[in-house]
Each structure stands twice: as C-alpha cells, then as structure tokens.
N, C-alpha and C positions, 0 to 999 in steps of 0.2 A: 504494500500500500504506500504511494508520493503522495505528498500535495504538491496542485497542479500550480496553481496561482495564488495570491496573497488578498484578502477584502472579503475571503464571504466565510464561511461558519466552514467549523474543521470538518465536521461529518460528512458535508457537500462540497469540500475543496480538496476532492482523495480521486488518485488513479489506483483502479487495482491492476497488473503486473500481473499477469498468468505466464508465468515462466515453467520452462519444461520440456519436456518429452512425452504425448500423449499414447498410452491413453493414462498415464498416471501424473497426470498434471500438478504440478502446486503453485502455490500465489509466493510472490514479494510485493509488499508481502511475501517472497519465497525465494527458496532456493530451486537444485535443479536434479531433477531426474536421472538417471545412468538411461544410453540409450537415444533412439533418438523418433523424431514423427518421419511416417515412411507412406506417402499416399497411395504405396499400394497394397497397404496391410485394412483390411475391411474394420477394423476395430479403434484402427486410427482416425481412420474419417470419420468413422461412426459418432466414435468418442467428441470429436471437434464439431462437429454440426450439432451437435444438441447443446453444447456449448455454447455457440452463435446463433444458436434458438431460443436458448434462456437468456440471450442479451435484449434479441429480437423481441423479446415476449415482453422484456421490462423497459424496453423503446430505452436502451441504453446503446450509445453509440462507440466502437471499437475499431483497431486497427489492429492489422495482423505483420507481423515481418519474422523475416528471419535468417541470420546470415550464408543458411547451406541447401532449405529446404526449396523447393521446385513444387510445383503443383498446390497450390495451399488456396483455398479460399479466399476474395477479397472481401478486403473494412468497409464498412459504410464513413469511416471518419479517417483523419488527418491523424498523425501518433500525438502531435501536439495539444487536438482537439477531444481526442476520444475519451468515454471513462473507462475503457478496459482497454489493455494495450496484451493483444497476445505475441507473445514472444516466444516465439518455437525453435528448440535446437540451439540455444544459446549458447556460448563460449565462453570458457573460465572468466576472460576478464571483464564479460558482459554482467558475468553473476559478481564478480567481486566489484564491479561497476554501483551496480543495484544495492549488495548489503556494506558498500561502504558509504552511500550516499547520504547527503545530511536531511536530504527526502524522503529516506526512507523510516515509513513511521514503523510498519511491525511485518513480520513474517509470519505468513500461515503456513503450516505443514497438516496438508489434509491427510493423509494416508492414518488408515487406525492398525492397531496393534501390528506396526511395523515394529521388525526384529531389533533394531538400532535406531537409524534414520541420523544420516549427519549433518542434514538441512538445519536443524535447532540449532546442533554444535556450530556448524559457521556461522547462523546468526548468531549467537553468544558472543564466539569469537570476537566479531563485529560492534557489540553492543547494542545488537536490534532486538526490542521485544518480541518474543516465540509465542504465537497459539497454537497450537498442536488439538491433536486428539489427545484423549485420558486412559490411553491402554500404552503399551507395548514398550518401545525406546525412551520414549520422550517424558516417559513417568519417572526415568531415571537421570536424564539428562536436566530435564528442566524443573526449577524448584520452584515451589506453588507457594508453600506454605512456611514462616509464616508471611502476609502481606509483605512487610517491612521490609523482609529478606527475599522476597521472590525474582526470577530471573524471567518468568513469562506465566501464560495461563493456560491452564489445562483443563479442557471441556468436551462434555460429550460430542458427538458428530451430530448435531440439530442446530437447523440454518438461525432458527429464533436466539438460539443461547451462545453460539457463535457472535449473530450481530450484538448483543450487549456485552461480550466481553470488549468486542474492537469499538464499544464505544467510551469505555474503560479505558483502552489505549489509546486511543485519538485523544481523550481529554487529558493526560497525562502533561501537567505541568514540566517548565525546564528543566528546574532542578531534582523532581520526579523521575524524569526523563535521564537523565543525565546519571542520578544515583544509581537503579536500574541499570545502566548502562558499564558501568562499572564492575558491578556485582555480576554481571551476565558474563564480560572478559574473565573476570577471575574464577569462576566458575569451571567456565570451558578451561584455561589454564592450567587449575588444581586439579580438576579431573581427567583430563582427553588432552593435556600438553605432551612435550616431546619427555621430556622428566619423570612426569607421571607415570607415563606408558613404558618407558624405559623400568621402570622400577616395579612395573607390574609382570612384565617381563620375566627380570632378573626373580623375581619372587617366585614365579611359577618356575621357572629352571633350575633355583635352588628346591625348591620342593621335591621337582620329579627327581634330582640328584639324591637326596636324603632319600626314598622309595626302594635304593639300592637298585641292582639290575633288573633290567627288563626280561619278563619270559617269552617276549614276543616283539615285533616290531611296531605293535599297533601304539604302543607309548610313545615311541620316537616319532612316528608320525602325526599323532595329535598335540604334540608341544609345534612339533611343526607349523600344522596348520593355526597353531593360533599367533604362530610369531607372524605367518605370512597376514592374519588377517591385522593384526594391531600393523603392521608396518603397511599395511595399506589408507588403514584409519588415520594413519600419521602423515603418510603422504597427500592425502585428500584435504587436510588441515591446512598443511605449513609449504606445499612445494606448490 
C-alpha cells in the first residue's frame, strides 16, 4: 500500500501494489512470489481476470506492467492514475524499490498457513508494517502481542477484518510509525540475521556431533538439508 498524493484523507490517498507471480499473488503492500505469471498456464489467466473483475466490479481503476511478461491484459488507467497498480514478475530491485520506499505504508502477505513465508521477514527487515494471515510462518515471525511491542498484525483471512486492521495502519502516527519500524528491523535481525542463523546452525551441528555416530546416512543428510535451506533463507535476506 503508497500514498499517491498529499490533501485528501489517508484511507483515500493509498495505491494498493499487487506485486507477484500469479496465481499466488501478494500486495505491497507486498513482497514477491518464487516463480513467475506465464499466459499460457490456464490458472494464471484465470487467476488475473477475476482479479480485474473485482476491480471492475468496484469501478476501481488499475494499471498492469511488467518488466518480462508478454501477453498480459490491459489497464483501464495510467500507473500514475490508477488505485491498483499490478505488477507482475517483478525484479529484486523492483521489490527492494517498493519495501524501501518512504510510501510505503504496510505489506500484506495473503497466503495462510504458509510453511515460513519471507515476504514478513523482508518487510521487517525494511521497517514496513506486516499483515499477514494468523496460521503458519508468520505466527512466528511476526509479533502481535503485546500492542507496545508489536512488529505487525495478525488476522484471520476475512476481507471485513483485514480492512480495519489496514485502517489501524494507515492511521499510524510518525513516531508510531517510526517506533514500529524499529522494533520490526531488530526483530528480523535477532531472529533471521546472518549471526542468528549462523548460531542456529552451529547449535544443531554440535548437537548431531554429541549423538555420536551415525547408523545410517539419513542423519548426514538431514543436517544437510537444513544447512542448504537456512543458507538459502540467508541468501534471500542479505544478497
């Protein structure tokens, strides 16, 4: 979610950012999908046209672009003009464009009981307020409670309870804003930095060391795969 221009009320002065790879779209509001929109997958198109139907339906007017993809639907509006801007297939520095923007008010991460999800973590990273759903990764990443100390919000997947949290964030004073912001870097830091993960690491290696030997290979391979997946997590972060 940006604001577009300056003079009229925060609620009515917001682009929402459909960034992604459909059909698992999320908002920046968002970060971005693994993956990419391919017009010739039925589920992609599928997915994007009832998209541009629920625009259509609320006489909201969008622009589509995207710097790889071919075949895509056209906007009814200018990217300058529109309230939704879809952004399809976007580029690392397109997304670190977006969550480092000083427009950008908050990231939503629709996906529910995703296994991790690191859309939250680079917005943390960022200092951008995370909505999320209330299952899965993002129960762990994102701290709710208490108010004071929270890094984003966590809420069922209903459009009604959705819209009053982002109206919770839109009204978000500077120094509100700013505190939060803070608290969401250090966050992602203390838990998902290069330090952190290094040290979770080395914990689970000296563990499986103390185990004594292995009667099979399947140990060796599953310290394995968890070093391949943290040093992927790492990479997605900070490279």
């Amino acid at each position: 979610m940006r604001r577009k221009t300056a003079g009229r009320s925060e609620c009515q002065n917001v682009r929402l950012v459909l960034a992604g790879a459909l059909p698992h779209l999320m908002h920046v509001m968002s970060s971005f999908a693994l993956g990419g929109y391919d017009p010739r997958l039925a589920d992609n198109v599928s997915t994007f046209q009832s998209l541009i139907d629920l625009a259509n339906t609320r006489s909201l007017t969008y622009s589509i672009t995207s710097p790889h993809s071919t075949g895509l639907p056209q906007g009814n509006a200018s990217a300058d003009d529109a309230h939704i801007l879809f952004l399809v297939n976007f580029t690392t520095s397109q997304r670190t464009a977006l969550l480092s923007s000083p427009s950008t008010l908050a990231l939503l991460y629709t996906p529910a009981n995703e296994h991790f999800g690191i859309g939250p973590v680079e917005a943390m990273c960022c200092g951008v307020p995370v909505l999320a759903c209330d299952s899965g990764g993002p129960t762990e990443s994102v701290l709710v409670h208490p108010p004071s100390e929270r890094t984003g919000w966590l809420r069922t997947p209903d459009a009604e309870v959705w819209g009053n949290a982002l109206v919770e964030i839109i009204g978000l004073g500077t120094e509100q804003r700013r505190a939060l912001a803070n608290r969401a870097k250090e966050r992602a830091r203390a838990l998902f930095g290069m330090e952190a993960m290094a040290e979770e690491i080395e914990g689970a290696l000296q563990s499986a060391a103390e185990m004594g030997e292995v009667e099979s290979w399947a140990g060796v391979w599953l310290t394995m795969l968890v070093g391949f997946v943290m040093a992927y997590i790492v990479n997605r972060l900070y490279l």
